[in-house]
Phi, psi and omega in degrees: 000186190238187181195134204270133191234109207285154186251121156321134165329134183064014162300109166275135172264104186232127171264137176219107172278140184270352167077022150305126178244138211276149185210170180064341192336295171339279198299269200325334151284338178268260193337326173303307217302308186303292179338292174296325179293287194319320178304284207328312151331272222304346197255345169090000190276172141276354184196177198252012183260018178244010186215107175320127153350295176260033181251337176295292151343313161299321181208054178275341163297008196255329187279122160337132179297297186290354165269351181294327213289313219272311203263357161291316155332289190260053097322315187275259196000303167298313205254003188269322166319305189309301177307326202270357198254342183281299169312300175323310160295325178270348169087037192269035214284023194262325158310302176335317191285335204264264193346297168350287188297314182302333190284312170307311154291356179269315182291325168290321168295297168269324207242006162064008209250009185249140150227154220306006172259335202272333192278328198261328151340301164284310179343297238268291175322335185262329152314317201260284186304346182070230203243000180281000214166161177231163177215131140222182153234170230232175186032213191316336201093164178040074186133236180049222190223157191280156130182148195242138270175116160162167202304157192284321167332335221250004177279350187287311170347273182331307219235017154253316185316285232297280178330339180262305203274304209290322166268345183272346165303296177246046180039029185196144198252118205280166157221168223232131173236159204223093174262148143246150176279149160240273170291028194048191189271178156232182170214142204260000000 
């Protein structure tokens, strides 16, 4: 089941679609997807939310490298999930921030699925807020859209950097949503 984790007072939600418009999205999602079934195999699980770090870790030299690469991604990821439900409960948003980042390079690295638009895009959000808030980015991978998580002051801030850097960067004109959270996030 999932379990509802309330978002601190004054937390701003902000979504930034970068308007990438995305190709291959299909095939490069079904090859995660093969990858992750194949960690899984190898580990004897049904799923890779069945196998510790540190059983991962013991014999990820034994794995095909991008698939180690790949099950190393929901390996962190899940537990960073976990963490990330914990900071948000202590109102932590500077761990929250920390978590963020790890989670985005992960997505970039390991698990290949961010570009450089959606990657100049965290850059630009993570300059202005600091250590007050996280930025990564959300859903399939390779476009689509960021979101970042800092105090609602800091959104007029958020949303001129974007508006000045982001289209002169990358030829495309970002679009920018501004939430409040409500019935908080869940966790599983």
């Amino acid at each position: 089941g999932t379990k509802a984790v309330s978002m601190p007072k004054g937390v701003a939600v902000v979504i930034i679609n970068s308007n990438f418009k995305r190709t291959l999205v299909g095939s490069e999602y079904n090859t995660r997807r093969e990858q992750c079934e194949t960690g899984a195999r190898f580990f004897q699980q049904p799923a890779l939310r069945d196998v510790t770090i540190e059983e991962f870790n013991a014999v990820a030299h034994e794995l095909d490298p991008i698939v180690a690469k790949r099950v190393r991604h929901i390996l962190t990821e899940n537990a960073r999930t976990v963490e990330a439900a914990s900071a948000l409960e202590q109102g932590d948003l500077k761990r929250m921030g920390e978590l963020m980042a790890e989670s985005h390079a992960s997505m970039r690295d390991d698990f290949e699925i961010t570009v450089p638009q959606i990657d100049t895009l965290v850059e630009i959000v993570k300059a202005v807020i600091g250590d007050k808030g996280g930025v990564r980015m959300t859903g399939g991978g390779f476009g689509g859209c960021i979101v970042a998580l800092f105090p609602e002051e800091l959104v007029p801030a958020v949303q001129q950097a974007v508006a000045e850097q982001y289209e002169a960067k990358t030829g495309i004109k970002e679009t920018f949503y501004v939430c409040k959270p409500s019935q908080g996030a869940g966790q599983c």
